[in-house]
C-alpha positions, 0 to 999 in steps of 0.5 A: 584413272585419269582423274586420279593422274595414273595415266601418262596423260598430262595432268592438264586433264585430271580436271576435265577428267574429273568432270567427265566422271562426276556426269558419268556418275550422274548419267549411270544414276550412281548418285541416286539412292539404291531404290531409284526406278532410274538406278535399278533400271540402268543396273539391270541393262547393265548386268544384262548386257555384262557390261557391268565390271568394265574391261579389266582385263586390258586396263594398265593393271591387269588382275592378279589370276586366281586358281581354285584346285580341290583335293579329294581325299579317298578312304583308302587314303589316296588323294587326287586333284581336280579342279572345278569342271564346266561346259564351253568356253562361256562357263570357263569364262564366268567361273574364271571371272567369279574366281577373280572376284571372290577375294575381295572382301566383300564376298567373304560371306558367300565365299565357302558357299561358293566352293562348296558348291563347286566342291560338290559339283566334283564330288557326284563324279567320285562318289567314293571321295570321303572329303574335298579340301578346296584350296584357292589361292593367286597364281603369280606368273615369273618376271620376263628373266625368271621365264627366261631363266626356265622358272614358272607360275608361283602359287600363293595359297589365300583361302582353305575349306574342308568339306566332309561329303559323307556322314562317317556315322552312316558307313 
């Protein structure tokens, strides 16, 4: 970001900043090719660690939140709202941080399989639920006078998936 001047840092820097940037590239093998021994090594300690994404949860711009609610629709026609469960704080993390990224355009291919998969994770708790309606969508908080003003969170909706959990032949 330095490099790029979109710090407050004066612009004498963006040099040595961009120089600092070329040897990290080098140094984290970013310029070697994708099969490089070296690269997959520094890769693998990377994911390991989880140190991988950085910290961009205090960088300047902080990620938009993203929520994921899931809508189980009964035969009788009730329909309730759940979102996804998990166990511990650890798992919450990894799910919130999964959420995060799964706008990107990049994951679109594993995108419905993902919410599929927490779809059915919900449904084996309500067996009786004939379809799940995974909505996801970014979560916007108020500005510091419409908070003042007693407004909340705004949801924008992005994705929807309708999963059908039963074969309606066999009932």
């Amino acid at each position: 970001m330095i490099a790029q001047g979109s710090t407050i840092l004066p612009s004498a820097w963006d040099e040595y900043a961009r120089k600092a940037e070329l040897g990290a590239t080098w140094c984290l093998g970013k310029e070697a090719g994708p099969s490089n021994p070296l690269r997959r090594g520094i890769a693998t300690y990377l994911h390991a660690a989880g140190i991988q994404a950085g910290y961009s949860f205090f960088a300047p711009n902080v990620p938009t939140q993203h929520r994921l609610t899931l809508e189980l629709f009964y035969q009788d026609g009730r329909v309730e709202y759940e979102s996804p469960h998990v166990r511990g704080k650890a798992a919450a993390l990894r799910l919130e941080s999964l959420l995060n990224k799964l706008p990107e355009e990049r994951y679109e291919a594993i995108r419905e399989v993902v919410f599929k998969m927490l779809a059915f994770s919900v449904w084996r708790e309500h067996p009786d639920v004939k379809k799940v309606r995974a909505t996801f969508g970014a979560v916007n908080p108020p500005g510091m006078n419409e908070f003042e003003q007693g407004n909340t969170e705004t949801f924008q909706p992005m994705f929807s998936f309708d999963f059908s959990l039963r074969d309606d032949q066999k009932q």
